[in-house]
VMD Tcl script that draws the C-alpha trace (Angstrom):
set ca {
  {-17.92 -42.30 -3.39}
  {-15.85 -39.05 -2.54}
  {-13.44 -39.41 0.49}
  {-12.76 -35.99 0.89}
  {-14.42 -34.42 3.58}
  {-15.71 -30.37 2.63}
  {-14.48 -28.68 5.03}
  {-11.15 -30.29 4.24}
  {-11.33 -29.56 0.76}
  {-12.58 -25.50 1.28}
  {-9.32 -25.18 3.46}
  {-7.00 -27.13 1.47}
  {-8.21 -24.82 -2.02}
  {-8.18 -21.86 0.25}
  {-4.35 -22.83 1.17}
  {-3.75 -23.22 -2.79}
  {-5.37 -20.28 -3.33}
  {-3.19 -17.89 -0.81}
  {-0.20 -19.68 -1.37}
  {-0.73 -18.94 -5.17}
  {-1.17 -15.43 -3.93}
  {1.98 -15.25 -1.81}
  {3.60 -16.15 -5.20}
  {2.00 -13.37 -7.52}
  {3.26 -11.24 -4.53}
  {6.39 -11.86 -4.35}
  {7.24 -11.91 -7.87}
  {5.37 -8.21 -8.23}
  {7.61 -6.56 -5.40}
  {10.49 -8.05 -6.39}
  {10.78 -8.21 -9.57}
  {12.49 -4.84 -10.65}
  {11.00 -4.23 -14.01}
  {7.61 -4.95 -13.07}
  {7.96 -3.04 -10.14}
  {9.25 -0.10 -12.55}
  {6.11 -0.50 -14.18}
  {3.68 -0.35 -11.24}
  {5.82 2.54 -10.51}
  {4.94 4.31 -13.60}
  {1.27 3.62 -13.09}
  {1.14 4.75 -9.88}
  {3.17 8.28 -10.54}
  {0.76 7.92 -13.36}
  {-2.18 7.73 -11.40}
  {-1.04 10.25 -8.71}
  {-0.07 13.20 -11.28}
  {-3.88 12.69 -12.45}
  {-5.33 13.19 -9.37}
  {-3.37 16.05 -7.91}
  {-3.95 17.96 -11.73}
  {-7.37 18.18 -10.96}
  {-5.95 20.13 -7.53}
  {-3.09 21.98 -8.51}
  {-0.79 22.47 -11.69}
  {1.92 19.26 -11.23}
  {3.96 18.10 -14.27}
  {6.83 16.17 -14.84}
  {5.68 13.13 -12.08}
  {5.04 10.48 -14.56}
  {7.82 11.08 -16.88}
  {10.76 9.50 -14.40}
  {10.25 6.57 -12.09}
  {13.12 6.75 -9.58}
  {11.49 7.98 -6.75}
  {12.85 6.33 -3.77}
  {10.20 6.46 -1.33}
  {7.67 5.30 -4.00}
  {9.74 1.95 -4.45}
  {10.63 1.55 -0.47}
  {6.87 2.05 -0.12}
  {5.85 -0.41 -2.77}
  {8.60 -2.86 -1.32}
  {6.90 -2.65 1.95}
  {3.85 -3.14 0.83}
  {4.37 -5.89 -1.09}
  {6.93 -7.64 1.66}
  {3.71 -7.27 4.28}
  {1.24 -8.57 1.35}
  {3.75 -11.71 1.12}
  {3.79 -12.35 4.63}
  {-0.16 -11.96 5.20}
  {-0.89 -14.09 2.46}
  {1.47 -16.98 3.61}
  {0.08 -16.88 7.03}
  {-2.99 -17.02 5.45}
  {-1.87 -20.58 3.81}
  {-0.45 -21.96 6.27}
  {-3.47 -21.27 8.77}
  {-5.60 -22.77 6.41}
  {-3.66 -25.75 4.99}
  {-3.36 -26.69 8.95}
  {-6.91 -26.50 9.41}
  {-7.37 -28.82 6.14}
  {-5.06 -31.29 7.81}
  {-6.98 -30.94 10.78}
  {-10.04 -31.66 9.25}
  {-9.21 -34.24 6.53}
  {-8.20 -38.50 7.44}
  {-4.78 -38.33 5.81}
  {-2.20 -35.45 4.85}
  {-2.00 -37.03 1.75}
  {-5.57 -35.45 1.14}
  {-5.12 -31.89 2.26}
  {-1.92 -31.72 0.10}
  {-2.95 -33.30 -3.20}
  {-6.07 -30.65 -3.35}
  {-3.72 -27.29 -1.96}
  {-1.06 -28.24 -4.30}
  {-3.55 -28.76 -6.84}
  {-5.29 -25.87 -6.15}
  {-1.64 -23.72 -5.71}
  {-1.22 -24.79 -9.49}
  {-4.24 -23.74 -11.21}
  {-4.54 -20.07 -9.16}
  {-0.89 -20.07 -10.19}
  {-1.22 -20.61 -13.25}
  {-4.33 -18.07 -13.86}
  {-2.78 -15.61 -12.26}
  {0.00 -15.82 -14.30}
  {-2.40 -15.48 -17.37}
  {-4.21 -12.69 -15.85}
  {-1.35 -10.54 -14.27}
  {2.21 -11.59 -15.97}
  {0.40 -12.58 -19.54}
  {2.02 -15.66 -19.42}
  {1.05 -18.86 -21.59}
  {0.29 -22.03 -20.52}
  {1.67 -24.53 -23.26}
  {0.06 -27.98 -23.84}
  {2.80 -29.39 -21.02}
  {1.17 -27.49 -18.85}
  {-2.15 -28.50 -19.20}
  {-1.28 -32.34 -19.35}
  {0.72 -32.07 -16.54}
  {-2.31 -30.61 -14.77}
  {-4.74 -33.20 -15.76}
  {-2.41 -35.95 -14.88}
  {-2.19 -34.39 -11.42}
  {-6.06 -34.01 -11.33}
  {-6.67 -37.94 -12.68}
  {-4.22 -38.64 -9.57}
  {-6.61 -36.68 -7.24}
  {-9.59 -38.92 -8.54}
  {-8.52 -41.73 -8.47}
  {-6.67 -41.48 -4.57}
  {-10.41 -40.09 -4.31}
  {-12.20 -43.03 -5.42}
  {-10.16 -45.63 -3.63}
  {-12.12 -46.91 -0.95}
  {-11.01 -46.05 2.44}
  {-9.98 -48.84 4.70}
  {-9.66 -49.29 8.56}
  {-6.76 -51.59 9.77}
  {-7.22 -52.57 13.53}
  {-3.28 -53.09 14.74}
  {-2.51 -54.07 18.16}
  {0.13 -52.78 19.94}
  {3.97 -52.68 18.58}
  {5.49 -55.64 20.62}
  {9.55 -56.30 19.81}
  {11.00 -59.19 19.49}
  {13.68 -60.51 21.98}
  {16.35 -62.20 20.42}
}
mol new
graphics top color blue
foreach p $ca { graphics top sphere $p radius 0.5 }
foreach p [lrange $ca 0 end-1] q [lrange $ca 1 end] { graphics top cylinder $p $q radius 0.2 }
display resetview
């Protein structure tokens, strides 16, 4: 039977799951050549729009607009800090709510790894290799079996020292 209590594990995935985030954040605003690309995108994006208002050329073709990457900077800097608030409020509620820390960070690291790793996929088209994927499973067999051990109460009496 499952030690993990839910509420513990919701928090403690939600932790992995905005720390992962404070990760894909911080590598997207400061990283300069993706950030060159978003800027492209977005001057992309923007000379479409204002073409269907007025007659603008030449937006997309350069990307060294200074307030466009201060502005994405900013952005992204807030996005980092939001999201790691957002971990840390909820990996202290999943400590709150779970019997040992060793719980609530097993499942957030856990969880950090896999939305890491999918985002990475999904955003950065990066590969997981076989490595990864054992090293994953051998951190998920860990997680069972801590989960499966059966939980036991040991009555102690108070600390008393020993005169010498």
């Amino acid at each position: 039977m499952s030690r993990f209590a839910a509420s513990s594990v919701k928090d403690s995935v939600l932790a992995g799951c905005f720390g992962a985030l404070g990760g894909f954040f911080t590598k997207s605003t400061f990283d300069a050549a993706l950030l060159q690309t978003q800027c492209q995108e977005l001057l992309g994006l923007l000379e479409t729009l204002l073409t269907d208002f007025t007659p603008v050329g030449g937006l997309h073709s350069t990307c060294d607009h200074r307030w466009l990457s201060l502005t994405l900077h900013g952005i992204g800097l807030i996005l980092v800090i939001v999201s790691n608030l957002c971990m840390w409020r909820y990996f202290n509620r999943a400590l709150q709510s779970s019997s040992t820390t060793l719980e609530a960070s097993l499942i957030t690291t856990a969880a950090n790894l896999l939305f890491s790793g999918f985002f990475g996929c999904l955003f950065f088209g990066e590969l997981l290799n076989q490595n990864w994927w054992l090293g994953t499973a051998f951190i998920f067999v860990g997680i069972g079996l801590i989960a499966l051990e059966p939980k036991e109460t040991i009555e102690r009496g108070p600390l008393k020292c020993k005169k010498e």
